[in-house]
N, C-alpha and C positions, 0 to 999 in steps of 0.2 A: 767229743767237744774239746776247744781248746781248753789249756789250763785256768785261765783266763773268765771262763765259762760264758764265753761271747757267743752269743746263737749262730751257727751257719747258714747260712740263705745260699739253695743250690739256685742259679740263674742261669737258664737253660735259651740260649742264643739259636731262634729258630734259624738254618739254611737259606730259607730265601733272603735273610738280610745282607746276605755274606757281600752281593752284588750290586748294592744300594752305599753311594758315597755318601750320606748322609748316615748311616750307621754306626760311624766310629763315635762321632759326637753326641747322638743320638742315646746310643748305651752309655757312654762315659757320663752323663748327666744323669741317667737313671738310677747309676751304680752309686754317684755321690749323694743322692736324696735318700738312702738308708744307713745312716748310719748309726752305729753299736751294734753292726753286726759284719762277719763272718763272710763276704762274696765269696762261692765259689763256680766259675763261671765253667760249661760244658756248651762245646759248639757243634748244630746239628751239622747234617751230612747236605743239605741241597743237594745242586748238581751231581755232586760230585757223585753222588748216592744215587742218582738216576741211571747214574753210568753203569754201576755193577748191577742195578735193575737192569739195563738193556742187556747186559751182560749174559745173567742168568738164563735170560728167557732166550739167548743166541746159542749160550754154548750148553744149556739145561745143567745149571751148576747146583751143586746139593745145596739145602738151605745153610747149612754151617759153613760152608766155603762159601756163599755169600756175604751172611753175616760177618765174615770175618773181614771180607770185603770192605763192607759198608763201616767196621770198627775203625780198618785204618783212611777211610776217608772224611771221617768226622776228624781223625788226627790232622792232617794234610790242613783242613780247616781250621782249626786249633793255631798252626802254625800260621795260616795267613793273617789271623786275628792277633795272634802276638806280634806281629811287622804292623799292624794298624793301631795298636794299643799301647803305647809304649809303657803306659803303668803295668799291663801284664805280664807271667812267668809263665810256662809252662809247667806241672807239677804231674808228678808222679802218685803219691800216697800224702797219707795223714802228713808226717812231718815236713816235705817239702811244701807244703801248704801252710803250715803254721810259720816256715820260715819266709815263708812268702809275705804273708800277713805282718812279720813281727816287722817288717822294713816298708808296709806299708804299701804292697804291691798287691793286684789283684789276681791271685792265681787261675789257671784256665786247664782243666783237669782232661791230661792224657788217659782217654777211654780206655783203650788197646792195653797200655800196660797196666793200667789201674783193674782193669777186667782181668786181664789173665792172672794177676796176683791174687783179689778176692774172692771171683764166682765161688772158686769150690773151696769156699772156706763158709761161705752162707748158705744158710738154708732157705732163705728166700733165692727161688729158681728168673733165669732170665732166659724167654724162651729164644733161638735162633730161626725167626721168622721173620717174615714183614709184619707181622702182627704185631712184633713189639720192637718199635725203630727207634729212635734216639730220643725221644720222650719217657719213653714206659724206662729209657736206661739213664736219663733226668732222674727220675721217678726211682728207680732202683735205688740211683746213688743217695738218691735224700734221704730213703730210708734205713738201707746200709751204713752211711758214714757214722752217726745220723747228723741231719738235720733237722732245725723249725720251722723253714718255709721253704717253699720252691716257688719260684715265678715261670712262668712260660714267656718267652718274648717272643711274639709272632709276628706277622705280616697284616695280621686282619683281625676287625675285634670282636670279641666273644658276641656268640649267637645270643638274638631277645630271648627264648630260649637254651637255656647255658647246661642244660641235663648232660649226663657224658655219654648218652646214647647220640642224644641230637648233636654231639660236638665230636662224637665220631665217625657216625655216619654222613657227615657234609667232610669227611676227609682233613678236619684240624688238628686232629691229635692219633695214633693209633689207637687200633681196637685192645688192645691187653695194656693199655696205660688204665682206660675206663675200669677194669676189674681191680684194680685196688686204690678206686680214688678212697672207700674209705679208711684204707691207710697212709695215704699221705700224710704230711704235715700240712699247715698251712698253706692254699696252693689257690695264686694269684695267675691271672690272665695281662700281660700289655701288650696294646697293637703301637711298635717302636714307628712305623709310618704314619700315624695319627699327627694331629696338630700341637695339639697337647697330652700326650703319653701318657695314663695314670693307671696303676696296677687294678685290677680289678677283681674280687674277690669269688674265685669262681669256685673254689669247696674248701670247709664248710660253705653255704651259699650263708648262714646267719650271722658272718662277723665280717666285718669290715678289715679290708688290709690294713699290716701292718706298720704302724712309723715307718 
C-alpha cells in the first residue's frame, strides 16, 4: 500500500472493450467517480488472445508457451490503451505505480514484466492454463500487491443469478478465478456498454460497492 495509505482499486479492462470507440470515455468517467483511491488498471487479452488460442490448437503449443503467449498480448493491449488514454502510464512494479499516482496519472500495469519478477517470489500459485486468463491474473494481482477492491469491467452485466459457478460456466469469468472468490477483496462487476455503468457488487454479495 502506498505510503499514503490510499486503498488500491485493481480495475481489470475486459478485451472485448478494446474495439468499442466509446471505451475510452466510457472508462475515463468510471475511473474519476472513485476517488481516494489507488486505480490500478490491467487490460485483458480479447482478440489478441484468441489468436494464440488458434495458435495452440494449429501448432499443439505447451500450455506454458501459450500462456506466455497470451501474457504478452495483454501487454500489446496495455500499449493500445495508453495511445487512447492519455492520463495513463504504463508501469512495471510497486514504485513505478506510486510515481505514476503521485503526478496524478493512471497507471496500466505491465503483466509480462510484473509476472516474471513476482510469481516465484509468492506463494500464491498462477496456473498456466486457460483456466486461469486475465481475470483470475486481475485476481492474483489484487491479492498479491495487495489491494481493497477489484472491479471487473465487462461487456455484459452480471447474471440475475451472480453465483461464480453460474458466472463461470456462461463463460464471463474463467474457471480458477471462481476458486478463490473467497479471497478476494472487494470485487465489483460493471457492464462499461450499459446506458448508465454502475459497479455492482458481486462478492461479498452483502455489501454494497464502494464510494
Amino acid at each position: 500500500m502506498p505510503p499514503d495509505a490510499t486503498p488500491v482499486h485493481i480495475v481489470k479492462l475486459g478485451g472485448s472493450l478494446l474495439d468499442w470507440t466509446e471505451m475510452p470515455s466510457r472508462l475515463t468517467r468510471l475511473l474519476t467517480t472513485s476517488p481516494g483511491q489507488h486505480p490500478l488498471l490491467i487490460v485483458g487479452g480479447g482478440a489478441a488472445v484468441d489468436i494464440v488460442r488458434d495458435w495452440q490448437q494449429t501448432h499443439a503449443l505447451d500450455d506454458n508457451v501459450a500462456h506466455a503467449l497470451a501474457i504478452d498480448a495483454m501487454s500489446l493491449n496495455s500499449r493500445l490503451l495508453v495511445t487512447l488514454l492519455p492520463r495513463t502510464r504504463i508501469v512495471t512494479d510497486h514504485l513505478q505505480a506510486k510515481e505514476a499516482w503521485a503526478t496524478d496519472c493512471w497507471p496500466i500495469l505491465d503483466c509480462g514484466t510484473f509476472l516474471a519478477a513476482q510469481e516465484s517470489r509468492q506463494a500464491l500459485k498462477l496456473p498456466h492454463s486457460w483456466q486461469a486468463t486475465s481475470d483470475t491474473i486481475a485476481g492474483w494481482v489484487a491479492r498479491t500487491w495487495p489491494a481493497s477492491r477489484l472491479t471487473l469491467v465487462k461487456s455484459v452485466d452480471l447474471p440475475s443469478d451472480p453465483s461464480p459457478t453460474t458466472v463461470s460456466d456462461a463463460g464471463l469469468v474463467d474457471e480458477h478465478l471462481t476458486t478463490w472468490i473467497d479471497q478476494l477483496p472487494a470485487t465489483e462487476w460493471v457492464n462499461l456498454r450499459s446506458a448508465t455503468p454502475q459497479p455492482v457488487r458481486w462478492h461479498p454479495q452483502d455489501k454494497q460497492p464502494a464510494p
